[in-house]
Each structure stands twice: as structure tokens, then as C-alpha cells.
The first five atom37 places (N, CA, C, CB, O) and aatype in JSON, in Angstrom:
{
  "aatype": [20, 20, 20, 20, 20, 20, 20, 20, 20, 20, 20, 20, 20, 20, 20, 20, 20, 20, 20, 20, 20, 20, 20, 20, 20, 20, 20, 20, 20, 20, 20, 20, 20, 20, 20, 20, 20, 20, 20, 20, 20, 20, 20, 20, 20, 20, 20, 20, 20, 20, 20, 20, 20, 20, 20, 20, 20, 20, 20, 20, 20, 20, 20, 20, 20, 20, 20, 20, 20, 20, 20, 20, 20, 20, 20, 20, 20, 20, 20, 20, 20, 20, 20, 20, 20, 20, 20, 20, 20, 20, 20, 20, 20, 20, 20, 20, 20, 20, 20, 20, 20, 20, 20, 20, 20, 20, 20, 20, 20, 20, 20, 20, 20, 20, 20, 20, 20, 20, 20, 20, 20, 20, 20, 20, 20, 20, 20, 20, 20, 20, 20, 20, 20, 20],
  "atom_mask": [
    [1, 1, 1, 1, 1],
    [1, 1, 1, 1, 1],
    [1, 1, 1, 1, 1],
    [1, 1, 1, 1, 1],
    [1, 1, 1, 1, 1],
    [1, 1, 1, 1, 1],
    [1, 1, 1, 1, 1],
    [1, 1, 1, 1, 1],
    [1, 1, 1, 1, 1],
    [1, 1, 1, 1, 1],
    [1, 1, 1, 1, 1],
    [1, 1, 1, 1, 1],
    [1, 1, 1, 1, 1],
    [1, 1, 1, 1, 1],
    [1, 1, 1, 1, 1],
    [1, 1, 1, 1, 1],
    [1, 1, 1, 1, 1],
    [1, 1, 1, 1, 1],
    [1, 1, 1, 1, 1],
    [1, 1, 1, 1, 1],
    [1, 1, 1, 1, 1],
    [1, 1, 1, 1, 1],
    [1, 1, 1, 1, 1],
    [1, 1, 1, 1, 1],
    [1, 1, 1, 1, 1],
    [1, 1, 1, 1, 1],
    [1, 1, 1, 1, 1],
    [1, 1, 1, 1, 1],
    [1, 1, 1, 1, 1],
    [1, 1, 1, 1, 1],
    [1, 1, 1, 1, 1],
    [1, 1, 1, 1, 1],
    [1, 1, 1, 1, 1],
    [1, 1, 1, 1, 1],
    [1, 1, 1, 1, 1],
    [1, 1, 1, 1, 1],
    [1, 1, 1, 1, 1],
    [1, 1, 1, 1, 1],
    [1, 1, 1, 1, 1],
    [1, 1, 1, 1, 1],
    [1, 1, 1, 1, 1],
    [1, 1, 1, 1, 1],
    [1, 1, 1, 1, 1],
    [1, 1, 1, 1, 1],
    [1, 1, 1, 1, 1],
    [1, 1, 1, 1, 1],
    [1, 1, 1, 1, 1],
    [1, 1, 1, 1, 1],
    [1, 1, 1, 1, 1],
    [1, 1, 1, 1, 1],
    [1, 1, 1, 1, 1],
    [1, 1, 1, 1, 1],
    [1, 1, 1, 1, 1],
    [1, 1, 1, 1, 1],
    [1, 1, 1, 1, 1],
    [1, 1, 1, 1, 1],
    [1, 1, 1, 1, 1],
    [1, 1, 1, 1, 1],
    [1, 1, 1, 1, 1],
    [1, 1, 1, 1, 1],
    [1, 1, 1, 1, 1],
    [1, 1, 1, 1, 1],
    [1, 1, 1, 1, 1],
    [1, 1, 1, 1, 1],
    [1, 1, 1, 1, 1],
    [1, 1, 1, 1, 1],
    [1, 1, 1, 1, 1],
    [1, 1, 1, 1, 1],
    [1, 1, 1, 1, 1],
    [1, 1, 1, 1, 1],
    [1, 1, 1, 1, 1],
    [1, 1, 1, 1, 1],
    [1, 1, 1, 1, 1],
    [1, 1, 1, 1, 1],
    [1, 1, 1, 1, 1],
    [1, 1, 1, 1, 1],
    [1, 1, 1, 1, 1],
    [1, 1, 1, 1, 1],
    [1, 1, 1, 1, 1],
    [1, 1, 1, 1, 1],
    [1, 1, 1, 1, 1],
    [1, 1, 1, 1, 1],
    [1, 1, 1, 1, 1],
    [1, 1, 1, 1, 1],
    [1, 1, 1, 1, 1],
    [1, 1, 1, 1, 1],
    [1, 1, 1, 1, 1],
    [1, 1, 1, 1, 1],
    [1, 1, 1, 1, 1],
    [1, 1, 1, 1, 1],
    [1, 1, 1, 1, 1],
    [1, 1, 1, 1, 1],
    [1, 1, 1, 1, 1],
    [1, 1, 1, 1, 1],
    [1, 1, 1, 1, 1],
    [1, 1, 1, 1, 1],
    [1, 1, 1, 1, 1],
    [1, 1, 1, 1, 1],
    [1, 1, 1, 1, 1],
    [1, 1, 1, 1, 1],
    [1, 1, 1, 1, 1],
    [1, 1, 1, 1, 1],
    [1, 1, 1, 1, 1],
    [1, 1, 1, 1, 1],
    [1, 1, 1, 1, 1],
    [1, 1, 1, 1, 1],
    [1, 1, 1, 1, 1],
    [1, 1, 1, 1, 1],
    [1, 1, 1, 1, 1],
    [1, 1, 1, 1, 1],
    [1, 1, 1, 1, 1],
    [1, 1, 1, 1, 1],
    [1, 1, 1, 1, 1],
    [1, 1, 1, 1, 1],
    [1, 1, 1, 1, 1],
    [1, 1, 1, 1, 1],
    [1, 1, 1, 1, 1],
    [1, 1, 1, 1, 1],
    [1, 1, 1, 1, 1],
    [1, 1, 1, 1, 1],
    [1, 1, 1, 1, 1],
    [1, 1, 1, 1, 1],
    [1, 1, 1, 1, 1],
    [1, 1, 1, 1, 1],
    [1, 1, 1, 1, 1],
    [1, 1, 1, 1, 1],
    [1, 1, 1, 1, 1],
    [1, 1, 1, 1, 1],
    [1, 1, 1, 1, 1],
    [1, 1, 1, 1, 1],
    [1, 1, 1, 1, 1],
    [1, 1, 1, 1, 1],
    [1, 1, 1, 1, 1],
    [1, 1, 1, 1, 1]
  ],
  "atom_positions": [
    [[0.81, -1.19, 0.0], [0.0, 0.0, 0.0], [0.86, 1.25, 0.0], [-0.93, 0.0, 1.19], [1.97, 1.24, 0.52]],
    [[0.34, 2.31, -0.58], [0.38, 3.52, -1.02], [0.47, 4.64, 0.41], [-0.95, 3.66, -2.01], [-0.36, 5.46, 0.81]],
    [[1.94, 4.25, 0.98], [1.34, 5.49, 2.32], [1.18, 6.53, 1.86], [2.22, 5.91, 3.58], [1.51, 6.9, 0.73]],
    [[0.35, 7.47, 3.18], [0.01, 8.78, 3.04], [0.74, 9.76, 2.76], [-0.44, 9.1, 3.86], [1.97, 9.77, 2.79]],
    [[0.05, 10.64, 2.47], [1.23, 11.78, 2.12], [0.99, 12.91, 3.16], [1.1, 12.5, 0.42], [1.88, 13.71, 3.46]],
    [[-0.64, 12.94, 3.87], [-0.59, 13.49, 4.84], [-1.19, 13.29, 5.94], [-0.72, 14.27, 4.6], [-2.37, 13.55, 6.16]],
    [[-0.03, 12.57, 7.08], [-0.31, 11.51, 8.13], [-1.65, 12.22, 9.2], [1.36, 11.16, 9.09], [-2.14, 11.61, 10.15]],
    [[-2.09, 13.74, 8.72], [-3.33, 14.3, 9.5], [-4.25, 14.07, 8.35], [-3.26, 15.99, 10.1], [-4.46, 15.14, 7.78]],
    [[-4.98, 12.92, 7.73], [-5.79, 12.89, 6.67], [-6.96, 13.58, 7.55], [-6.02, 11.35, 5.93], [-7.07, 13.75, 8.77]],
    [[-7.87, 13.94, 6.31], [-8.94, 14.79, 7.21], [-9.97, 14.11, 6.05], [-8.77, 16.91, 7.41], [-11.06, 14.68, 6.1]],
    [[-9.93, 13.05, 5.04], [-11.02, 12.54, 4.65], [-11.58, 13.44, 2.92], [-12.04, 12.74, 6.1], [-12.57, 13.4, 2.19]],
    [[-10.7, 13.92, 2.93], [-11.03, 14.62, 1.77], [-11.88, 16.26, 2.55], [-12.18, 13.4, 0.66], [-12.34, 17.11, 1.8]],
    [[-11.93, 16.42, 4.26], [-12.15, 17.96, 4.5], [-11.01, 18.39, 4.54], [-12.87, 18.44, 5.71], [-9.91, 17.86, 4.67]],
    [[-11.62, 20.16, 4.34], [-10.18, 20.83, 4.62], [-9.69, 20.65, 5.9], [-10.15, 22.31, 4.42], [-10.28, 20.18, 6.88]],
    [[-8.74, 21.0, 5.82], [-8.14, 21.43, 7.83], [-8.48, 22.19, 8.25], [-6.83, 21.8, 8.4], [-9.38, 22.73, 7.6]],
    [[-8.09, 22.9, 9.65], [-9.07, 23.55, 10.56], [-8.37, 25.23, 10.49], [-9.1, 22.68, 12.33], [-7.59, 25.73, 11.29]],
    [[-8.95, 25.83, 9.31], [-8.66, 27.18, 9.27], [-9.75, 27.7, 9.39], [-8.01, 27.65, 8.24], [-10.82, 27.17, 9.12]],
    [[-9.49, 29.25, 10.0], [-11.49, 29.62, 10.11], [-11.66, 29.76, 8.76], [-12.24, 31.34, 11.03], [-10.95, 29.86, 7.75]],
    [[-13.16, 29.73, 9.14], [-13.84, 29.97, 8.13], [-14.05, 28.33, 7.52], [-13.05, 31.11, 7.21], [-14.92, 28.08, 6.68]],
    [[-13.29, 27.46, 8.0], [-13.61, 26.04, 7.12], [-13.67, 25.22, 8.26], [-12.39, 25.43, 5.92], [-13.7, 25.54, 9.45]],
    [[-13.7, 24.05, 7.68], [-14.05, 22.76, 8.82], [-13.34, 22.01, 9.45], [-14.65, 21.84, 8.43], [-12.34, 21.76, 8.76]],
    [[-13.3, 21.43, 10.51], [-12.31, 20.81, 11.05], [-12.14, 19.41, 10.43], [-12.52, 20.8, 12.45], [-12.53, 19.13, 9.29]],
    [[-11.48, 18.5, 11.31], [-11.39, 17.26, 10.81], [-12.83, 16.23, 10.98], [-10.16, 16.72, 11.53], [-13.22, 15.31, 10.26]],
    [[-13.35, 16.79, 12.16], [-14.78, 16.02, 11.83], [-15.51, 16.57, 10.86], [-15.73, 15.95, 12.95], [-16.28, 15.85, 10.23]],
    [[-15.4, 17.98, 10.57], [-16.62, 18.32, 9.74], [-17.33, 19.2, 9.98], [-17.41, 17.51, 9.61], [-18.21, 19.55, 9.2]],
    [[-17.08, 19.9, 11.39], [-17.66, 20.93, 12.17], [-17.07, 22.13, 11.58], [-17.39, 20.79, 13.7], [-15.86, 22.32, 11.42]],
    [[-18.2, 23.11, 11.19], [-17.72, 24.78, 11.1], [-17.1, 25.34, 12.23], [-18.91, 25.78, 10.89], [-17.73, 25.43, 13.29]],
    [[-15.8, 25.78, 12.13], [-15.54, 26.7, 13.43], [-16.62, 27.22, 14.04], [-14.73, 27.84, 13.19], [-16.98, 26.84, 15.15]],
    [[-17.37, 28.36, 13.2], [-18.43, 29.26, 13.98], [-18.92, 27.98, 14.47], [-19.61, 30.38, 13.11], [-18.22, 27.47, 15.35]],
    [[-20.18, 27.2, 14.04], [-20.8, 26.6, 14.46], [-20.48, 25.85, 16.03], [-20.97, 26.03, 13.46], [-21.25, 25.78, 16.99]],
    [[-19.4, 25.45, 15.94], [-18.54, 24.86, 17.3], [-18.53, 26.32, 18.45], [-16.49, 24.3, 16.72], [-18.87, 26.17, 19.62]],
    [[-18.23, 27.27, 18.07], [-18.02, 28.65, 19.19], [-19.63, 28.82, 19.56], [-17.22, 30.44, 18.31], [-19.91, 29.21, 20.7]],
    [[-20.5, 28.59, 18.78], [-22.07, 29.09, 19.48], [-22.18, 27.53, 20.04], [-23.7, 29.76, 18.11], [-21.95, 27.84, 21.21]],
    [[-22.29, 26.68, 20.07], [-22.01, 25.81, 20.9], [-21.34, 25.86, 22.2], [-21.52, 25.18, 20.31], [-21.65, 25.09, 23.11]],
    [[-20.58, 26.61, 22.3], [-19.42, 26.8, 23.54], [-20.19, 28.14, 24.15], [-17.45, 27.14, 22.92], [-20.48, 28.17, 25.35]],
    [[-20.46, 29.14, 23.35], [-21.42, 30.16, 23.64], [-22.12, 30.71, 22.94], [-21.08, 30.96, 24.07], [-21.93, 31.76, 22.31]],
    [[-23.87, 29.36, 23.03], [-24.71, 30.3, 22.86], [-25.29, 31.36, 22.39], [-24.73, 30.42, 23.21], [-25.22, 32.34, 23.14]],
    [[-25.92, 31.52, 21.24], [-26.85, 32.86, 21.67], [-28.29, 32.91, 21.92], [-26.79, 33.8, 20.67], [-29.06, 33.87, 21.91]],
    [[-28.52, 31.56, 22.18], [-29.78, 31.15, 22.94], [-29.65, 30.86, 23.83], [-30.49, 30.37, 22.65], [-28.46, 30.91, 24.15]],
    [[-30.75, 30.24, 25.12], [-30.85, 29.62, 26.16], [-30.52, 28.11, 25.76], [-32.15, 29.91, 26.75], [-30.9, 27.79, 24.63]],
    [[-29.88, 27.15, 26.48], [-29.92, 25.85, 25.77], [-30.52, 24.88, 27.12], [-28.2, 25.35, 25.06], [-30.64, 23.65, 27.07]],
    [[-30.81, 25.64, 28.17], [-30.86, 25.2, 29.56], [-31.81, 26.43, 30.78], [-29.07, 25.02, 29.98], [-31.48, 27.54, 31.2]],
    [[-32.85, 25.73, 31.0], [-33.6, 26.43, 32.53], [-32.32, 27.81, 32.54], [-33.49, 24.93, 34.52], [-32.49, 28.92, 32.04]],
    [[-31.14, 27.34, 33.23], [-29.89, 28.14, 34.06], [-29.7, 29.23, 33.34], [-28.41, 27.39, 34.22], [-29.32, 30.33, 33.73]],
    [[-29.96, 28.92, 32.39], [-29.75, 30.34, 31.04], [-30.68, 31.05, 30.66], [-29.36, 29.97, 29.63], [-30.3, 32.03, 30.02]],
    [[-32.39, 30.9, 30.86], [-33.02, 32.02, 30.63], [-33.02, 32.92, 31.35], [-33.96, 31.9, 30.44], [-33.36, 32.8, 32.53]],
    [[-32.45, 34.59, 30.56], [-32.59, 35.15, 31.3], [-33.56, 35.66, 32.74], [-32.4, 35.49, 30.67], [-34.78, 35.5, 32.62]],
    [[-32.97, 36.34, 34.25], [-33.98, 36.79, 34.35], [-34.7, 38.62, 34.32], [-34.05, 36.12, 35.29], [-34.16, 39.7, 34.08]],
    [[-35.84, 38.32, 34.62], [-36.58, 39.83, 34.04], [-36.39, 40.79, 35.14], [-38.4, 39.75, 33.69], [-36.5, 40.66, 36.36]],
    [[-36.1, 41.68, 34.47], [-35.2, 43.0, 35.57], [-35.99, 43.19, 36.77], [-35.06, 44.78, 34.85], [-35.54, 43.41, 37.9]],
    [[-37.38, 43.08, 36.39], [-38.13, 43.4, 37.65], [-38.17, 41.83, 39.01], [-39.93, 43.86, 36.95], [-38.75, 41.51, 40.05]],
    [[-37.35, 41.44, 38.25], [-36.9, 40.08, 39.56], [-35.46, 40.05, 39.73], [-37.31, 38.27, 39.08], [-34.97, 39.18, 40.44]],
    [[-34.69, 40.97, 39.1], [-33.01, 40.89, 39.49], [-32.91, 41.2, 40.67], [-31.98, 41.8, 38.77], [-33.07, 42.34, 41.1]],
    [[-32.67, 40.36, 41.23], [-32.45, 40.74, 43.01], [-31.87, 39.45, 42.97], [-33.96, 41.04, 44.33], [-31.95, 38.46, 42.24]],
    [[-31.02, 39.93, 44.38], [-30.07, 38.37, 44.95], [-31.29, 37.57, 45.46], [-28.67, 38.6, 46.53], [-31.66, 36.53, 44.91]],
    [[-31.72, 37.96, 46.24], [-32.8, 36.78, 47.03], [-33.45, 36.2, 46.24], [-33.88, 37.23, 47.98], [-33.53, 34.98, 46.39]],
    [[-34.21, 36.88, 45.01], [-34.63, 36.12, 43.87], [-34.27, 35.09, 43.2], [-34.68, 36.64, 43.17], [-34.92, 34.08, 42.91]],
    [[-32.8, 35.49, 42.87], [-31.99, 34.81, 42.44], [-31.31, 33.15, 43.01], [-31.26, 35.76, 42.4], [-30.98, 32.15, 42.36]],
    [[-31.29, 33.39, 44.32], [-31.05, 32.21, 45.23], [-32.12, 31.55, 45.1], [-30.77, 32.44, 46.65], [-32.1, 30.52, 44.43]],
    [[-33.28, 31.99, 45.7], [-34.46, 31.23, 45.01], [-34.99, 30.59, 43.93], [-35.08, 31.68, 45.0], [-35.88, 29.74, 43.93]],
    [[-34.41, 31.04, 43.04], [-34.95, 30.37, 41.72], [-33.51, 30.01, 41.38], [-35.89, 31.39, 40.49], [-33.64, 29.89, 40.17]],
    [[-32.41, 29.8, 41.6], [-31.48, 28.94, 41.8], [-31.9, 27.46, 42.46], [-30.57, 29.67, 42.58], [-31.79, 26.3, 42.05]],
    [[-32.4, 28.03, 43.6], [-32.97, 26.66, 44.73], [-34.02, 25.8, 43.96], [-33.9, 27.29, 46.34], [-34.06, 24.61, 44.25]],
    [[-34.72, 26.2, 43.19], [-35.69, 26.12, 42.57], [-35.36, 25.39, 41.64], [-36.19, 27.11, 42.29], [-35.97, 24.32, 41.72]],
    [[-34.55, 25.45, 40.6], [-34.41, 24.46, 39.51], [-33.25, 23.16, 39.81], [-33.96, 25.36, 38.17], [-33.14, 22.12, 39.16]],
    [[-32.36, 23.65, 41.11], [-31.44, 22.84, 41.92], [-32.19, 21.77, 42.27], [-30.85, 23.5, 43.11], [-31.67, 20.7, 41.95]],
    [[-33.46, 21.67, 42.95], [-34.33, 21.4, 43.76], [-34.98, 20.23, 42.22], [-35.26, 22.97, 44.57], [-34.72, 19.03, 42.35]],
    [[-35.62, 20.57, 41.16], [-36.02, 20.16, 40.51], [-35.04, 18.97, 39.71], [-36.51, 21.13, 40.06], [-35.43, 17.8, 39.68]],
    [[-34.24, 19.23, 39.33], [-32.45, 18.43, 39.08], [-32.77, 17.39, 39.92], [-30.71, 19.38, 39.74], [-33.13, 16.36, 39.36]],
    [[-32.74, 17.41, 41.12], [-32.64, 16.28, 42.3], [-33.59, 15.45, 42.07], [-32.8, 16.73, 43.76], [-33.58, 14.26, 42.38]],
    [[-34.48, 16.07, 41.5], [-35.73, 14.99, 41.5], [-35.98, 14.27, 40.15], [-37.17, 15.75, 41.86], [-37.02, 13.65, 39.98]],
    [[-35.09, 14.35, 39.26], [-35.01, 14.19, 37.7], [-35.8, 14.39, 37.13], [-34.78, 13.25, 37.18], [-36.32, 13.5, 36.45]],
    [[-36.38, 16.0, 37.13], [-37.43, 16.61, 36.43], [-37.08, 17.79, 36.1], [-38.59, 16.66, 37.07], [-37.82, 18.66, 36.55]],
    [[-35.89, 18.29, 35.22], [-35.14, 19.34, 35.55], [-36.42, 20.41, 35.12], [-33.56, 19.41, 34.73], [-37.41, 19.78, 34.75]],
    [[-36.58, 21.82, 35.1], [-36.95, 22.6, 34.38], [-36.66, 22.73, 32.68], [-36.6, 23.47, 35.06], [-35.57, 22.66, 32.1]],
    [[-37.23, 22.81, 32.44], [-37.44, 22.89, 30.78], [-37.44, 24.58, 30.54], [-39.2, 22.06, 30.18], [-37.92, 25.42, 31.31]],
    [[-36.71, 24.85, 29.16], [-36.58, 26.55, 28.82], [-37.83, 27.08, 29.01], [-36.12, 26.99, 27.24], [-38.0, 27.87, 29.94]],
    [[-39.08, 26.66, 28.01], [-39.53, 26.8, 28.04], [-40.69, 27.47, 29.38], [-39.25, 26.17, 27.43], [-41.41, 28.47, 29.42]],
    [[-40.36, 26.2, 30.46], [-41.28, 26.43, 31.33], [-40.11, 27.51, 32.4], [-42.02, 24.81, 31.98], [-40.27, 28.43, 33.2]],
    [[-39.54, 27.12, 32.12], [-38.69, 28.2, 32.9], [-39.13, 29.76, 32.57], [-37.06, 28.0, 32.46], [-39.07, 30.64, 33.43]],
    [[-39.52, 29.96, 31.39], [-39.59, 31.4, 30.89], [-41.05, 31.51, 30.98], [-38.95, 31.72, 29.34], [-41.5, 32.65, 30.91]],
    [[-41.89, 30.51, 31.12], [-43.37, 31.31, 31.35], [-43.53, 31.1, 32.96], [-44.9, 30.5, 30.35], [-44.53, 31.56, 33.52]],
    [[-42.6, 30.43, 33.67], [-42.54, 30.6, 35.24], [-42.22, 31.84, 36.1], [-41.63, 29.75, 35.66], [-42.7, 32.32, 37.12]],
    [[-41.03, 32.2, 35.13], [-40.58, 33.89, 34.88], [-41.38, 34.7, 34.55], [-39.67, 34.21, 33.91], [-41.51, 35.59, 35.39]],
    [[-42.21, 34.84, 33.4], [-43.19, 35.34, 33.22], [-44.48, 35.81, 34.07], [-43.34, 34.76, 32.55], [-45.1, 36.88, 34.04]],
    [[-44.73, 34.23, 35.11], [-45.58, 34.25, 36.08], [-45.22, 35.06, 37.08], [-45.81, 33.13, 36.49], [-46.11, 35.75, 37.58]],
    [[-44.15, 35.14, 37.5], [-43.44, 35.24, 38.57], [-43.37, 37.47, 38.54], [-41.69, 34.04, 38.26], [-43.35, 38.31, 39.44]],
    [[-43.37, 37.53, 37.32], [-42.91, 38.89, 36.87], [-44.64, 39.32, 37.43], [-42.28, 39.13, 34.83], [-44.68, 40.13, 38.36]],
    [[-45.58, 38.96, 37.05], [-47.31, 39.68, 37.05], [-47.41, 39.25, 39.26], [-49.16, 38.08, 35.38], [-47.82, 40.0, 40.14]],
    [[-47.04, 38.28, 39.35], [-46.93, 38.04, 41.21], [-46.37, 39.36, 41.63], [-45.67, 36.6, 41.88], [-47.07, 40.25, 42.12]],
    [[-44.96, 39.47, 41.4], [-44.0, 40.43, 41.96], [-43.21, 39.08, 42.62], [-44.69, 41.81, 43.11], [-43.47, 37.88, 42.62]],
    [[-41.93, 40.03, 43.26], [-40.83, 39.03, 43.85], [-41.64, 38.74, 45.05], [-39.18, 39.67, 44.2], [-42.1, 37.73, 44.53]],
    [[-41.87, 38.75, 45.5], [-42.33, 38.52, 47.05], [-42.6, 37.46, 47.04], [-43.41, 39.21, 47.69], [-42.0, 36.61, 47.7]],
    [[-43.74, 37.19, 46.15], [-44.91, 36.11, 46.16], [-44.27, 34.94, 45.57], [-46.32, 36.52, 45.29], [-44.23, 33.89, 46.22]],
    [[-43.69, 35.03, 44.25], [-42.5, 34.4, 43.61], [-41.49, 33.32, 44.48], [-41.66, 35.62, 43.14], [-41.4, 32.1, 44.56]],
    [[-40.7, 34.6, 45.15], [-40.06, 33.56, 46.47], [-40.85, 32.78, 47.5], [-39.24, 34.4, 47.44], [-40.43, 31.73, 47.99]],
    [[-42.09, 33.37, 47.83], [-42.81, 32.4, 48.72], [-43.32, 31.18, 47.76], [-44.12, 33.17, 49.53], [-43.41, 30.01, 48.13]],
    [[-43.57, 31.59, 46.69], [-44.04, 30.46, 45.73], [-43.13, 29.33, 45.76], [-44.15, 30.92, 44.25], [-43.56, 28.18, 45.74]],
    [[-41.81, 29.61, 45.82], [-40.77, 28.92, 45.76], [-40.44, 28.1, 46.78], [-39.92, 29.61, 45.54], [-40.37, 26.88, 46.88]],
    [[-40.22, 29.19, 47.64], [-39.95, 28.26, 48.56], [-41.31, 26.82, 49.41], [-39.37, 29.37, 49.58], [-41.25, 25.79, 50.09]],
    [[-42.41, 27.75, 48.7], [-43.59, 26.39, 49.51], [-43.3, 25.45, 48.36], [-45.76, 26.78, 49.71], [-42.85, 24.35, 48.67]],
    [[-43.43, 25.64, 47.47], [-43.27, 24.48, 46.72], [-42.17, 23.29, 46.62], [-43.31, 24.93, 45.72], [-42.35, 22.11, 46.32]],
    [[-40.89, 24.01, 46.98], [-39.98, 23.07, 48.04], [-40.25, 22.53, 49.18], [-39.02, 23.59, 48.46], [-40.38, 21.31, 49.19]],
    [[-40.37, 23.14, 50.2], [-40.8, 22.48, 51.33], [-41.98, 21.77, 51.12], [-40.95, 23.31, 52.37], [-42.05, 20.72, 51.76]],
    [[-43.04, 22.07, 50.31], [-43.99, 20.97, 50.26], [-43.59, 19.65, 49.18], [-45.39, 21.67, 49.81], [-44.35, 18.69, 49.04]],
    [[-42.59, 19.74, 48.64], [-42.37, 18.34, 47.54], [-43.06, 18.68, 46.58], [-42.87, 16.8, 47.97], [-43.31, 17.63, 45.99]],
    [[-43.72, 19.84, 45.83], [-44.05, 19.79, 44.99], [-43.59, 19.91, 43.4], [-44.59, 20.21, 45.38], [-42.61, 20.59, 43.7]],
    [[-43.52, 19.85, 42.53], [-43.35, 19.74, 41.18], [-43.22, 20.78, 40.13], [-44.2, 19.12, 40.87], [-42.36, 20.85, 39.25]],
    [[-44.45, 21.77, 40.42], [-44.64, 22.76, 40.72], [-44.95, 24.23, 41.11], [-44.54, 22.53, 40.68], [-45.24, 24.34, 42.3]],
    [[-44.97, 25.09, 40.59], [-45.22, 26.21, 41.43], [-46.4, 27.01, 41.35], [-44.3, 27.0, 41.29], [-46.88, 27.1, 40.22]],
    [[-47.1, 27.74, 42.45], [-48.41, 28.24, 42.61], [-48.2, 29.5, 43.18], [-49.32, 27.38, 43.42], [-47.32, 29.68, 44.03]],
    [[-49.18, 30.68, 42.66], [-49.31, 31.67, 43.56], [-49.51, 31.28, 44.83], [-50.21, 32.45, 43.24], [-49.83, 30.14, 45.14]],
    [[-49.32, 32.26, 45.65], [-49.6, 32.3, 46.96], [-51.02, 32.67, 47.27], [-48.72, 33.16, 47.57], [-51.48, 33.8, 47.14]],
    [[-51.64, 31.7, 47.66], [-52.96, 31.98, 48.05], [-53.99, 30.82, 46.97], [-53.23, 33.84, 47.8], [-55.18, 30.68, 47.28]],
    [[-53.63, 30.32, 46.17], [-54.42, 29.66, 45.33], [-54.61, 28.66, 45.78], [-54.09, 29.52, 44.21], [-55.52, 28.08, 45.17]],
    [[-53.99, 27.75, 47.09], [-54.39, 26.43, 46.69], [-53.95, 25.56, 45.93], [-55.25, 26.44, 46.34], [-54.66, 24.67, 45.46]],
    [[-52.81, 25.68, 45.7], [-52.33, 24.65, 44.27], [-53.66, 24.64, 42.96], [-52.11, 22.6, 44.97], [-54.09, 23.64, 42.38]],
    [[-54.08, 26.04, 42.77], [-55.28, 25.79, 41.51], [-56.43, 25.07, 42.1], [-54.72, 24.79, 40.14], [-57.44, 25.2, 41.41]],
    [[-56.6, 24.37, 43.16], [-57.68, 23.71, 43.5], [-58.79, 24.39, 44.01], [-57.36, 22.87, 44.27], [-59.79, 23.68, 44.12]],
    [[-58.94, 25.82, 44.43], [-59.78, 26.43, 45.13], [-60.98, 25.91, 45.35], [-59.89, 27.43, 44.73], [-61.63, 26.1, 44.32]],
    [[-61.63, 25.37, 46.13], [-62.76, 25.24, 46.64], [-63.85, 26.84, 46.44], [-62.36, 24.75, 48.17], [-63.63, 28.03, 46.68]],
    [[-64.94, 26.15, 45.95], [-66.08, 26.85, 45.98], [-66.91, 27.08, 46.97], [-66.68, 26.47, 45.28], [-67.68, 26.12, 47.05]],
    [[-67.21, 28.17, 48.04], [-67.82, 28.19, 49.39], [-69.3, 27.67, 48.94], [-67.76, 29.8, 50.19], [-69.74, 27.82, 47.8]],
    [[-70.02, 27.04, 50.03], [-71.44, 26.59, 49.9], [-72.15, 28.26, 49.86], [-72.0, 25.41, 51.4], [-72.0, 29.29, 50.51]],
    [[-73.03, 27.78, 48.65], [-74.08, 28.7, 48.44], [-75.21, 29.1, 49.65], [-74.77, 28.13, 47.29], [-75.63, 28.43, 50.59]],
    [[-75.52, 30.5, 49.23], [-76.12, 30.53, 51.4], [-77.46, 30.69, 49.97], [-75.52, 32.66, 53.44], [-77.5, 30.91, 48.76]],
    [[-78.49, 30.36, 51.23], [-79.97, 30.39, 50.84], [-80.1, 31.29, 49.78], [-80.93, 30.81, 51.97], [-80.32, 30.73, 48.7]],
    [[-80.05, 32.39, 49.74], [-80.68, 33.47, 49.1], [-79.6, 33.38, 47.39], [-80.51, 35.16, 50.3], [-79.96, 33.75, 46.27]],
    [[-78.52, 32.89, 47.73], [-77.84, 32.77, 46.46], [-78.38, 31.53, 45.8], [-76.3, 32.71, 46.64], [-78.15, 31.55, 44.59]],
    [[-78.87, 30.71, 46.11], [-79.43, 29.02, 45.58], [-80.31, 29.68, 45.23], [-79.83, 27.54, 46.54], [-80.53, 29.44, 44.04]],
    [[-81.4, 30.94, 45.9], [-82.94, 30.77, 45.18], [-82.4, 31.58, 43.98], [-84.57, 31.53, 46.1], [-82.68, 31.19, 42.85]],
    [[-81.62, 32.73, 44.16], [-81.09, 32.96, 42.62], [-80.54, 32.32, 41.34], [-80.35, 33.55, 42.71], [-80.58, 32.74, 40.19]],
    [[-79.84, 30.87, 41.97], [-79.57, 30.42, 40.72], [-77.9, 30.94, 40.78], [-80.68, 31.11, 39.45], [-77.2, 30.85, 39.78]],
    [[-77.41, 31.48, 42.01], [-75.96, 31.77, 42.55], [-75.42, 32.76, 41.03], [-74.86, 29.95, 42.93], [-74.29, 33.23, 40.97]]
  ]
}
């Protein structure tokens, strides 16, 4: 056999100058937004919304997707950013209490404060609302 002539064969790609491909086949650029992003690729990376930049916030919803990890249910981008979203119309307050009950209770997760986990019960109708038809 016919040895090589160039003992870094790359398969018929070029070599790894920018602008061209490496030896697997990968675009430089393509490999650097990989390394960084200009999307979220992970919960940890959607941003958050200025009106929740605060440290305590931040620990919290740190704790929060930490918390979720453990349980092998990580947060998803997605839900991460309409949790954020939620969290932004609450305010921080409610947000962190959201957080934190939903940890301490084992839950999955998260609820305004005051809802009930969505379940709210309907109070019994008093007399005068039944003859109306409530």
C-alpha cells in the first residue's frame, strides 16, 4: 500500500482554518455558538426579568431548579420562561414564597400564593344565592 502523504488525513475535509471545517466536519463558527450560545440551551440560562433581578430572587430560583435536578425533572426553557413570566405579574415577594412552599412541600410545581395549588374550593351557596340560581 500507497502510504500517506498526509499523516493528519482529514477525509477529503479541509483542515481547521477559520472559516472552514475541522477534521470532523464541524464549522468553526458553528462549534463557538455551541461553547457560547446565543440562545438559552438550559432552565440556568433564561434570562432573568429585571423586575426580579435581586439576589434573594436569584437564590431562590437557583434553589428552585437545583431542587427540581434532584428529583429528575429538571426545568425545561420553556417552562422556565413562562414561570418567569408568572413570577414577573406576582411580583418578587410572592414568587419567592411560591418557591420556597413548593420546596418544602415536595411539589413539582409552582403556585401563587394563596391559590391552593389551583384547586380552590367553591364556598357553599347561602340560601338566598341558591334561590337565585348563585
Amino acid at each position: 500500500p500507497k502510504p500517506k502523504e498526509n499523516p493528519q488525513e482529514t477525509h477529503g475535509l479541509p483542515t481547521a482554518n477559520p472559516g472552514e471545517t475541522d477534521k470532523i466536519g464541524y464549522d468553526k463558527e458553528d462549534k463557538e455558538d455551541k461553547i457560547n450560545p446565543p440562545y438559552p440551551l438550559k432552565a440556568d440560562d433564561v434570562p432573568i426579568p429585571k423586575e426580579l433581578d435581586d439576589p434573594v430572587f436569584k437564590d431562590s430560583w437557583k434553589d428552585w431548579l437545583e431542587f427540581r435536578k434532584s428529583k429528575r425533572k429538571p426545568v425545561s426553557i420553556k417552562a422556565a420562561q413562562a414561570q418567569l413570566n408568572d413570577f414577573v405579574q406576582w411580583g418578587k415577594t410572592a414568587a419567592i414564597e411560591s418557591i420556597k412552599h413548593s420546596i418544602k412541600s415536595d411539589y413539582q410545581g409552582l403556585f401563587q400564593p394563596g391559590s391552593r395549588n389551583g384547586n380552590q374550593r367553591r364556598k357553599a351557596a347561602t340560601a338566598e344565592e341558591h334561590a337565585n340560581g348563585w
